[in-house]
TITITOR-840223 format. One record per residue (C-alpha): residue in one letter; z, x, y. Coordinates in steps of 0.05 Angstrom, whole numbers, plus 5000, padded with zeros to 4 digits. Each point is the difference from the previous one (the first is absolute). Layout:
// TITITOR-840223
AZXY ...
This chain:
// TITITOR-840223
X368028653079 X506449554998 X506949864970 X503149295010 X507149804973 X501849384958 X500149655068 X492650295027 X503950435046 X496250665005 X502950634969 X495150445010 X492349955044 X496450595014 X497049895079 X492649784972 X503949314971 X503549975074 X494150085028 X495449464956 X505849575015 X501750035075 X506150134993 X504850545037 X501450644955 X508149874965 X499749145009 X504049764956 X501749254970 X498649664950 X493049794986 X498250195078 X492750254975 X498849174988 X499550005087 X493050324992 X497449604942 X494849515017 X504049314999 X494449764949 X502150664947 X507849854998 X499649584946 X496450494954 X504150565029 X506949564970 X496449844940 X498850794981 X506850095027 X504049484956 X495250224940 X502650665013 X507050015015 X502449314949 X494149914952 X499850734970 X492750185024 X499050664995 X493750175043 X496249605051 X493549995051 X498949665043 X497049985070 X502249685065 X498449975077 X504450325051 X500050125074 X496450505038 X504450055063 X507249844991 X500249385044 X493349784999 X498749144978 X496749894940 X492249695024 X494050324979 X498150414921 X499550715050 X506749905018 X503650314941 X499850514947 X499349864926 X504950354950 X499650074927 X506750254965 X501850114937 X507850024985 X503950144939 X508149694991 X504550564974 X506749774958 X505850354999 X502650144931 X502649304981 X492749705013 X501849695074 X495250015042 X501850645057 X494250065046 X492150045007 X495750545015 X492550055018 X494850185040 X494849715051 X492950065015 X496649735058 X493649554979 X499049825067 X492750355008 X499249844933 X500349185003 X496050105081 X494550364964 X500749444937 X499449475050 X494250305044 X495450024934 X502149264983 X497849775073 X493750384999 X498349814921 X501349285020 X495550085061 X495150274957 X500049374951 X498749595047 X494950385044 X496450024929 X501149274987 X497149805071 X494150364982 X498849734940 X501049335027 X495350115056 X494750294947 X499949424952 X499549515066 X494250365023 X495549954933 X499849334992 
């Protein structure tokens, strides 16, 4: 769970979002969780932000890549975990925008387990079409 102010600085994370994050318990700055986004994500992650904080969206999901180990390079799909969050703006009373709050889930087994049946239904197409290709070459 997670707080940001109107500048992304974090109000409030409980030590699960620290953790999905690498980051030290209590850093502080503005938008510092962007350092473990996957350089590839950023621009969705400012998208949901500006459509948040200037546009007057009240909810979003959406899911992004972030680091496994704090200062690890970005180079193969096992080397980070996938997050899904959904955020809500809160206004103060004149209808600004105040801060965000919302939660995360880690999908990271999730889209392993999605891409392991992919590989292995793909594999199975074209075992199947191999066979069938051999089958109808060896009647005629």
């Amino acid at each position: 769970m997670y707080t940001f102010g109107t500048k992304g600085e974090i109000l409030f994370a409980n030590d699960v979002w620290f953790d999905m994050f690498c980051l030290p318990r209590k850093s502080n700055g503005e938008q510092i969780w962007r350092k473990s986004a996957h350089p590839e994500d950023l621009h969705l992650l400012d998208e949901k932000w500006r459509l948040l904080t200037e546009h007057g969206t009240s909810h979003a999901n959406f899911e992004f890549r972030v680091r496994k180990l704090p200062d690890q390079k970005w180079a193969t799909s096992g080397d980070y975990r996938v997050l899904s969050s959904s955020c809500f703006a809160e206004l103060d009373q004149q209808g600004s925008f105040k801060s965000v709050t919302g939660v995360i889930i880690d999908n990271t087994l999730d889209r392993a387990h999605e891409r392991e049946v992919a590989e292995r239904l793909a594999s199975a197409l074209e075992a199947k079409r191999a066979q069938e290709n051999f089958m109808g070459k060896s009647e005629h």
